[in-house]
LOZA-536169 format. One record per residue: residue number from 1; residue in three letters; x, y, z of N, C-alpha, C, O, CB in turn. Coordinates in steps of 0.02 Angstrom, whole numbers, padded with zeros to 5 digits. Each point is the difference from the previous one (the first is absolute). Glycine has a CB too. Layout:
{NUM, ALA, {X, Y, Z}, {X, Y, Z}, {X, Y, Z}, {X, Y, Z}, {X, Y, Z}}
...
REM end
This chain:
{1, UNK, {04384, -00141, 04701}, {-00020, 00064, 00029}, {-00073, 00015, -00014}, {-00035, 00033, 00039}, {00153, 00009, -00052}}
{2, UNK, {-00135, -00060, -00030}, {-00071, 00021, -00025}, {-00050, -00053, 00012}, {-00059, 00008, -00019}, {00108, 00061, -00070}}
{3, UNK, {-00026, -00131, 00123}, {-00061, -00048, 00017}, {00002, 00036, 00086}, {-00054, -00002, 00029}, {00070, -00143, -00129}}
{4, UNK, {00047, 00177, 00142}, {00017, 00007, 00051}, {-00071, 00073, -00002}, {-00043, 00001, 00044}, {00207, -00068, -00032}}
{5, UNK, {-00162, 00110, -00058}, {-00040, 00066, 00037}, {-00079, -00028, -00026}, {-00049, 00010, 00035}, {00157, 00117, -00048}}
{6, UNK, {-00113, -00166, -00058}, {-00066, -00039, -00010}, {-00051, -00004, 00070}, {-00051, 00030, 00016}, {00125, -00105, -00110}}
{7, UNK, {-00019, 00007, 00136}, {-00025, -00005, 00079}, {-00020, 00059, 00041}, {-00057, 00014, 00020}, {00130, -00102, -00019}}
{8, UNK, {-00015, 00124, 00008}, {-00032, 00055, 00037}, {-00064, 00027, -00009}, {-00043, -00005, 00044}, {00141, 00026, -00041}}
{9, UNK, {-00115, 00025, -00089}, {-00023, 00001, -00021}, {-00075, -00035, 00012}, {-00051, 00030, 00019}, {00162, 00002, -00060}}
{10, UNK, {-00104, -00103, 00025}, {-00066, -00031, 00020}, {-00020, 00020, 00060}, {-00054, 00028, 00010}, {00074, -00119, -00069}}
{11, UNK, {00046, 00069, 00127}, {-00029, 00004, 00066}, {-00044, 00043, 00011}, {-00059, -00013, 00011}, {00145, -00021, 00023}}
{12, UNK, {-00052, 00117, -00038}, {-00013, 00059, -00021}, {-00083, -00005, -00003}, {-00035, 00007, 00050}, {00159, 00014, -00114}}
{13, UNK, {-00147, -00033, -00001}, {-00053, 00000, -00011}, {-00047, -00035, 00021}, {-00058, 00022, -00004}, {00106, 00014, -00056}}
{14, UNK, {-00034, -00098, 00086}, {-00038, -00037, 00058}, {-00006, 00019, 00076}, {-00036, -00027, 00041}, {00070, -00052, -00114}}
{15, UNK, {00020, 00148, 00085}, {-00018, 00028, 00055}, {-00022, 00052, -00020}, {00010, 00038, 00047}, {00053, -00085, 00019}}
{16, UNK, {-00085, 00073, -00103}, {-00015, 00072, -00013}, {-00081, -00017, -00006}, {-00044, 00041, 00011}, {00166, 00014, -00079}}
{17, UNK, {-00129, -00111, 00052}, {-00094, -00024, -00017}, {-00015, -00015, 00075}, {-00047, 00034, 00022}, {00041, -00110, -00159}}
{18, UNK, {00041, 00025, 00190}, {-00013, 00003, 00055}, {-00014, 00067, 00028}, {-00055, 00022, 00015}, {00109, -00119, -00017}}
{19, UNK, {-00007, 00121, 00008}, {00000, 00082, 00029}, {-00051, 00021, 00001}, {-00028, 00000, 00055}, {00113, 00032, -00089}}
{20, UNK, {-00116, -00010, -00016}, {-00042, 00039, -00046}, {-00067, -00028, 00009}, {-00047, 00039, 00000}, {00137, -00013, -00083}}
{21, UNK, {-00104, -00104, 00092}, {-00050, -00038, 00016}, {-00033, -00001, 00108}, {-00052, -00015, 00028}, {00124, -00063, -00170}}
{22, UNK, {-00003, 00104, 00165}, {-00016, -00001, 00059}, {-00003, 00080, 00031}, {-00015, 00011, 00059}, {00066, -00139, -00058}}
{23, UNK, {-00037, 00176, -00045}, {-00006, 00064, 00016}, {-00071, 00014, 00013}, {-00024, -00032, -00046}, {00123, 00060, -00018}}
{24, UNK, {-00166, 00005, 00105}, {-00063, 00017, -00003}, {-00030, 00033, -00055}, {00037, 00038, -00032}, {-00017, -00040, 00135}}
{25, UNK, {-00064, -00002, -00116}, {-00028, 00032, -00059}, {-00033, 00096, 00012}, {-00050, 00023, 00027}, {00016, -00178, -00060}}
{26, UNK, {00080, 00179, 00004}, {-00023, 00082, 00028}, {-00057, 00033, -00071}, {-00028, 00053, 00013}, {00182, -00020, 00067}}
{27, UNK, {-00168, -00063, -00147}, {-00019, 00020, -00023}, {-00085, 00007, -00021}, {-00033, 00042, -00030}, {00156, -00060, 00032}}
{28, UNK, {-00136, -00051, 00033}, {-00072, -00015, 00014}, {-00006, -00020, -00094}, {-00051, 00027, -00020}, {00000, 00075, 00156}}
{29, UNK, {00080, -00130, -00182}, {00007, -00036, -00053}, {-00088, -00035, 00003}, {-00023, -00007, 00057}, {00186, -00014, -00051}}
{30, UNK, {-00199, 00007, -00051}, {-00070, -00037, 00006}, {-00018, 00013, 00062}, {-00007, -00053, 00030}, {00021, -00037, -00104}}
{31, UNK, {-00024, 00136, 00107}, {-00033, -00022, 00081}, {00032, -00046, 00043}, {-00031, -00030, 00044}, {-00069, 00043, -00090}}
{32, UNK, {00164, -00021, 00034}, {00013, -00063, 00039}, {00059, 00029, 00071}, {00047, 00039, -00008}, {-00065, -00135, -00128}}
{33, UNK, {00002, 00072, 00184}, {00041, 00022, 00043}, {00035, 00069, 00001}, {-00007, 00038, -00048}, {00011, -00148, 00047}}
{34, UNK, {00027, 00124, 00047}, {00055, 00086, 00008}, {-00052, 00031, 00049}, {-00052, -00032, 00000}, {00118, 00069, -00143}}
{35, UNK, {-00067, 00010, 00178}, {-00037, 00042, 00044}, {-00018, 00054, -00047}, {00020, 00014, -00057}, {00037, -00045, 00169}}
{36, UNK, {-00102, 00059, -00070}, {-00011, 00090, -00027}, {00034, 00039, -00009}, {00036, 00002, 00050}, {-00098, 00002, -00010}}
{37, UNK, {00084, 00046, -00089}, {00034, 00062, 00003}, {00069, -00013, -00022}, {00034, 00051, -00007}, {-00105, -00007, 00096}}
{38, UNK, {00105, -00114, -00104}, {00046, -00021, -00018}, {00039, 00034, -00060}, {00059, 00006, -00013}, {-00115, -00094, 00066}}
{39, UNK, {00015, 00102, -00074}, {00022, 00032, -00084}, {-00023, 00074, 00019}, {00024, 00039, -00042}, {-00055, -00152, -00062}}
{40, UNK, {00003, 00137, 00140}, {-00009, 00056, -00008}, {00045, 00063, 00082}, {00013, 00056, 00023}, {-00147, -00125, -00119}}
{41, UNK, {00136, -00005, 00102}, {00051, 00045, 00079}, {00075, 00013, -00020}, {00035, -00030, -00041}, {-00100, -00047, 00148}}
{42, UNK, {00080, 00125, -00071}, {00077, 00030, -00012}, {00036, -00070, -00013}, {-00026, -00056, 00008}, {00028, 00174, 00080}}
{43, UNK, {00073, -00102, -00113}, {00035, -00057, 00004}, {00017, -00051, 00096}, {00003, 00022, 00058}, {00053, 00063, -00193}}
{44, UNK, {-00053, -00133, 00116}, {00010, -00043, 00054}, {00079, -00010, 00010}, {00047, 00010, -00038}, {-00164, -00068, 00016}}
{45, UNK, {00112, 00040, 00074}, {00084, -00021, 00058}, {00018, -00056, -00077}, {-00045, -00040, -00012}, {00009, 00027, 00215}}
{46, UNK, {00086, 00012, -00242}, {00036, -00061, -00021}, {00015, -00071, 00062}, {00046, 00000, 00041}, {00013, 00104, -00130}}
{47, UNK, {-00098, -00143, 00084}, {00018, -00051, 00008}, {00053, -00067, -00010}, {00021, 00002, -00058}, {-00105, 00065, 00062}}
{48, UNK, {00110, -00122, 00030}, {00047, -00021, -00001}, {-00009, -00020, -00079}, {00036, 00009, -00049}, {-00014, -00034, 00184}}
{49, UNK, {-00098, -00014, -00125}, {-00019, -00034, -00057}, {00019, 00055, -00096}, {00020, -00026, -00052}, {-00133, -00044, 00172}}
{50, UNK, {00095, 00162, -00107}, {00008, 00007, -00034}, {00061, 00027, -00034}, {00003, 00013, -00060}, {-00101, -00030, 00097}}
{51, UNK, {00155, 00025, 00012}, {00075, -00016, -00020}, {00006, -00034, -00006}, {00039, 00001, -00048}, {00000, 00039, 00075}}
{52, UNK, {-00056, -00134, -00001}, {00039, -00053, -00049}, {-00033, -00011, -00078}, {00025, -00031, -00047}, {00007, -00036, 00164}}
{53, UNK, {-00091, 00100, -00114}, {-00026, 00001, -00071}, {00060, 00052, -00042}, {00022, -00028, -00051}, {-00172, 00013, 00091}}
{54, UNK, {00169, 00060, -00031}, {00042, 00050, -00027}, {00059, -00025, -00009}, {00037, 00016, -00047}, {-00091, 00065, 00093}}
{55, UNK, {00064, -00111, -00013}, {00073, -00032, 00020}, {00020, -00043, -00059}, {00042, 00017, -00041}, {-00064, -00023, 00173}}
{56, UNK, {-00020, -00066, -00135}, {-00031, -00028, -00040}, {-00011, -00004, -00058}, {00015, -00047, -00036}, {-00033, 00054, 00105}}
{57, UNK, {-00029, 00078, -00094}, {-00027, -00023, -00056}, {00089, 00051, -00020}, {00010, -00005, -00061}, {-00203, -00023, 00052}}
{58, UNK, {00226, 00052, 00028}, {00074, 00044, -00043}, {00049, -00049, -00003}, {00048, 00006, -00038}, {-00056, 00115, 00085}}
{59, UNK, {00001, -00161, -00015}, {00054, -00052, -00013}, {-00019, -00061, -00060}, {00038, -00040, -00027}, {-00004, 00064, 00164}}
{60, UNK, {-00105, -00015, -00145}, {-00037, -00051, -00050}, {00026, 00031, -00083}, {00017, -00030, -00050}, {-00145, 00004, 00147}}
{61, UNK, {00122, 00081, -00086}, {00016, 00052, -00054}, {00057, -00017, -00021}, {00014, -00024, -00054}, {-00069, 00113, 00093}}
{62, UNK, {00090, -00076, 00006}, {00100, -00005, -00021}, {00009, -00058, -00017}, {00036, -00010, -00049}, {00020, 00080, 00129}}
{63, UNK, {-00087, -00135, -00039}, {00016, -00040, -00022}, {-00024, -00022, -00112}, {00021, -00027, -00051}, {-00023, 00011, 00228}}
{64, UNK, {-00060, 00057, -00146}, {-00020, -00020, -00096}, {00038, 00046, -00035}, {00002, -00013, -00060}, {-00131, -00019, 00062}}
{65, UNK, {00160, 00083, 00015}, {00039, 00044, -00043}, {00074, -00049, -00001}, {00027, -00004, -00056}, {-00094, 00141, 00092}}
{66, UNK, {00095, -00166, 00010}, {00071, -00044, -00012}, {-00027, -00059, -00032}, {00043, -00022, -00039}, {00031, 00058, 00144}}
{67, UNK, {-00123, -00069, -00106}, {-00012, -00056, -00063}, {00005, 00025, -00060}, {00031, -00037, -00038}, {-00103, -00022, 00096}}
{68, UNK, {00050, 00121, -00089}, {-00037, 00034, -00058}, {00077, 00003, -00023}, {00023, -00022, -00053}, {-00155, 00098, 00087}}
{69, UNK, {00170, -00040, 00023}, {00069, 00011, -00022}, {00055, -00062, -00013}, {00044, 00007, -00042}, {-00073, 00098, 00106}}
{70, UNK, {00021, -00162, -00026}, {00021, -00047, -00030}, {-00015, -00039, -00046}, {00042, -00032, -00032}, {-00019, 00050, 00104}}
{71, UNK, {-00102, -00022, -00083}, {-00016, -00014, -00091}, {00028, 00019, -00019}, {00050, -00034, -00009}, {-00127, 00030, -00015}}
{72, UNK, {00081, 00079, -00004}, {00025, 00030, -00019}, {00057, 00000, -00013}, {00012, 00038, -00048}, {-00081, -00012, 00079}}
{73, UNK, {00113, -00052, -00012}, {00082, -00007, 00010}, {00003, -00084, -00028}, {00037, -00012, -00048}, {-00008, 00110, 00178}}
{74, UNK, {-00057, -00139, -00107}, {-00012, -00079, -00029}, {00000, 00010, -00078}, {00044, -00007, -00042}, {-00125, -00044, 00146}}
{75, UNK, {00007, 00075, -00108}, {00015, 00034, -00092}, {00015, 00036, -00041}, {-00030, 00001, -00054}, {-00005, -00027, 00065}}
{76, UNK, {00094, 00069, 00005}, {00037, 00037, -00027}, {00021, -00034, -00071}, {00022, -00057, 00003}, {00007, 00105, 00116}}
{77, UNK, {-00032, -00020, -00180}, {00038, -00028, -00060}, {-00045, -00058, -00027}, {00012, -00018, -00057}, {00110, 00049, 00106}}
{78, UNK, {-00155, -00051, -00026}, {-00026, -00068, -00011}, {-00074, -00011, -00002}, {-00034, 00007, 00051}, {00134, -00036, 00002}}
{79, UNK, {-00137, 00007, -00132}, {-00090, 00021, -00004}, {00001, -00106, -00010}, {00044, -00043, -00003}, {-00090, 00228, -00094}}
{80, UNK, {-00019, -00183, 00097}, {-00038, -00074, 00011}, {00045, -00005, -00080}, {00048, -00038, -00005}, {-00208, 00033, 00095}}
{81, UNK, {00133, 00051, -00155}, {00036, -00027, -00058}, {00062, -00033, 00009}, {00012, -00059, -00015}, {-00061, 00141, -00037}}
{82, UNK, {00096, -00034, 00081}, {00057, -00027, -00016}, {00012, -00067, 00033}, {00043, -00039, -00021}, {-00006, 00153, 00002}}
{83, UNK, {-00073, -00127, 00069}, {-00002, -00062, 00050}, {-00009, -00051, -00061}, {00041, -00045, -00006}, {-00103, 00096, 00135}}
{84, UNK, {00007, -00047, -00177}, {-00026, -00035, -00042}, {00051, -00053, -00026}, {00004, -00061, 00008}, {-00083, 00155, -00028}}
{85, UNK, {00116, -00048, -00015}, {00056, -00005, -00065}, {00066, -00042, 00030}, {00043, -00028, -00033}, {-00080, 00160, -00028}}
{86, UNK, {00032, -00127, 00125}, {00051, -00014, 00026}, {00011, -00075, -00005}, {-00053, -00031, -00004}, {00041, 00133, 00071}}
{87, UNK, {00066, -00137, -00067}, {00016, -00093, -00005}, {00029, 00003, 00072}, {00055, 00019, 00018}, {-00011, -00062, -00164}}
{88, UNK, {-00098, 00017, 00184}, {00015, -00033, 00078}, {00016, -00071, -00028}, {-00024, -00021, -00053}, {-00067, 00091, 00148}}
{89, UNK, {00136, -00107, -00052}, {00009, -00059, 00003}, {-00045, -00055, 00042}, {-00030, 00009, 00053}, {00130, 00049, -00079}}
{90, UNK, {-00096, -00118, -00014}, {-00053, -00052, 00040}, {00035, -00015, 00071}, {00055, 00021, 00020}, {-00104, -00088, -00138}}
{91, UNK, {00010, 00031, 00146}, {00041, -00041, 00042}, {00052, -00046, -00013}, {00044, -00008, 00042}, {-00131, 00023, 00001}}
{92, UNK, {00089, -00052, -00103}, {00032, -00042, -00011}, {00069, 00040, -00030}, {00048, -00036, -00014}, {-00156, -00052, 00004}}
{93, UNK, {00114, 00154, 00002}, {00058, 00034, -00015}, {-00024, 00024, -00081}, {00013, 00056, -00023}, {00085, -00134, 00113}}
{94, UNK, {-00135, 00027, -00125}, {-00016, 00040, -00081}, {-00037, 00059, -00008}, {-00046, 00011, 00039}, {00041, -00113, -00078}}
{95, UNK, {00021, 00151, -00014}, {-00034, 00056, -00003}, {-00039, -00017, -00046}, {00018, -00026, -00052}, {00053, 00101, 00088}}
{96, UNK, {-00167, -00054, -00012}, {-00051, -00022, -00054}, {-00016, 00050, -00042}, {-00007, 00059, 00016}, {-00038, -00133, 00052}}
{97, UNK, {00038, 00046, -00133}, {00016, 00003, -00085}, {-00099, 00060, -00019}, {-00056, -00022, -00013}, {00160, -00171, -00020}}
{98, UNK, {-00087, 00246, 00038}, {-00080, 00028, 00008}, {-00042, -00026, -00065}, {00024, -00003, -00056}, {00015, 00124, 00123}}
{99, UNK, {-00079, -00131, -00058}, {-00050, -00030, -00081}, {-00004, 00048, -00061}, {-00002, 00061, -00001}, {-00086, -00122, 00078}}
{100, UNK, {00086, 00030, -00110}, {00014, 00034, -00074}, {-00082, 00048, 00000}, {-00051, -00013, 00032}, {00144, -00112, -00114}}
{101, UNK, {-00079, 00198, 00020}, {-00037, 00020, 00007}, {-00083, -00021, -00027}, {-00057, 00017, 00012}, {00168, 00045, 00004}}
{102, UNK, {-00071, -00117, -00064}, {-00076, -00032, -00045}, {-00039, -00048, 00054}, {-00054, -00024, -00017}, {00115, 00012, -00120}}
{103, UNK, {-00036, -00003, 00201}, {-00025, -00039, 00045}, {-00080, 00032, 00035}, {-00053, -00025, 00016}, {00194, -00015, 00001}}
{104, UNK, {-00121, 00088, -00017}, {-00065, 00043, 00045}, {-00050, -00007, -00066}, {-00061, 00003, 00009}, {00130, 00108, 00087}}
{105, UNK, {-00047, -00117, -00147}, {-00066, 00019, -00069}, {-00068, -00051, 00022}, {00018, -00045, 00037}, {00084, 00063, -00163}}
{106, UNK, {-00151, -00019, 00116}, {-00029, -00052, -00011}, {00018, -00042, -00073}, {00034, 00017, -00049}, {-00117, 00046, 00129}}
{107, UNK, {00042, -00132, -00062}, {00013, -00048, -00060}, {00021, 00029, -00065}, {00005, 00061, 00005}, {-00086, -00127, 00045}}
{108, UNK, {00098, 00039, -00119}, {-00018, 00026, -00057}, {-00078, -00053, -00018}, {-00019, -00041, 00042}, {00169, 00090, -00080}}
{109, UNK, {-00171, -00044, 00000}, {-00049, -00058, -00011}, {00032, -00057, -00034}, {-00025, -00055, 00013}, {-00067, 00133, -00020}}
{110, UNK, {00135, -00076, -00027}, {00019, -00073, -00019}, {00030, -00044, 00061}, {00013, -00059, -00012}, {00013, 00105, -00108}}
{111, UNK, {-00015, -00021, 00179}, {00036, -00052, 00055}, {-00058, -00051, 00022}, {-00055, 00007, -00026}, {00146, 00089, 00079}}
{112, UNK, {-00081, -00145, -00007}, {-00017, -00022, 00005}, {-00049, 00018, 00082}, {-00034, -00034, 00038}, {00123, -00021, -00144}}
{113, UNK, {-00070, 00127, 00104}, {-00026, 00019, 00072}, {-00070, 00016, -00011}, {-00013, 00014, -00059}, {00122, 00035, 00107}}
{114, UNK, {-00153, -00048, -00012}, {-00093, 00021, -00005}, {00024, 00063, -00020}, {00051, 00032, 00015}, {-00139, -00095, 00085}}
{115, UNK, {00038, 00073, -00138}, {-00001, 00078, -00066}, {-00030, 00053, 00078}, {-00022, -00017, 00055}, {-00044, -00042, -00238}}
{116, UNK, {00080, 00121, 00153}, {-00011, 00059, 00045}, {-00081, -00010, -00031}, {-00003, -00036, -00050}, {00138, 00132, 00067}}
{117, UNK, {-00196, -00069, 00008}, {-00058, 00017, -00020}, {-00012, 00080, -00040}, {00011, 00059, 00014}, {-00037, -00148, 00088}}
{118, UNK, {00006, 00061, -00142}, {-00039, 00038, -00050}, {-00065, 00022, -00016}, {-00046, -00037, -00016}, {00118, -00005, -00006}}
{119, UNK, {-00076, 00111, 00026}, {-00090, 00039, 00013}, {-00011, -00014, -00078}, {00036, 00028, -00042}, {-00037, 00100, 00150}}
{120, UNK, {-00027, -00152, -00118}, {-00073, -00014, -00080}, {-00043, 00054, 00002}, {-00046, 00004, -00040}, {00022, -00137, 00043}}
REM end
């Protein structure tokens, strides 16, 4: 279900950049293109272009509000810790044995491992 609205989701947003990329420019942004009076004239007729933007960007929404909500629901009860601690099984069917805690230490100096460095 959640790779199913993901897609949408993406589509969604790959039409919402089209959209939005082919709508005219009314704000005159850097000097660049839009006519005169654009920003300063009464409101304009809604266009097709700017209902499928509307259309569009509310359904982009819902869709990120039903992912948020199915995270959400995926991780219920359950943090990365506890993932940690947990004994998954190998492939081969054995459950692996977690390393002892003196493993993470570095060397002692009598081993035979290169000594940690020391500031003089």
């Amino acid at each position: 279900m959640e790779n199913v609205v993901l897609i949408i989701h993406l589509l969604l947003a790959l039409g919402l950049i089209g959209i939005v990329l082919m709508q005219r420019s009314e704000g005159g942004g850097l000097g660049i293109g839009g006519g005169g009076g654009g920003a300063v004239a009464g409101r304009s007729a809604a266009t097709a272009l700017g209902k499928l933007t509307w259309i569009l960007a509310a359904a982009f929404i819902c869709t990120s509000i039903a992912l948020t909500i199915i995270a959400a629901q995926n991780a219920a009860g359950s943090s990365v810790i506890d993932q940690l601690g947990a004994d998954v099984p190998a492939a081969d069917g054995t459950v692996p044995v977690a390393p002892a805690a003196d493993s993470l230490l570095p060397p002692a100096q009598g081993d035979d491992a290169p000594l940690v460095p020391v500031a003089e």
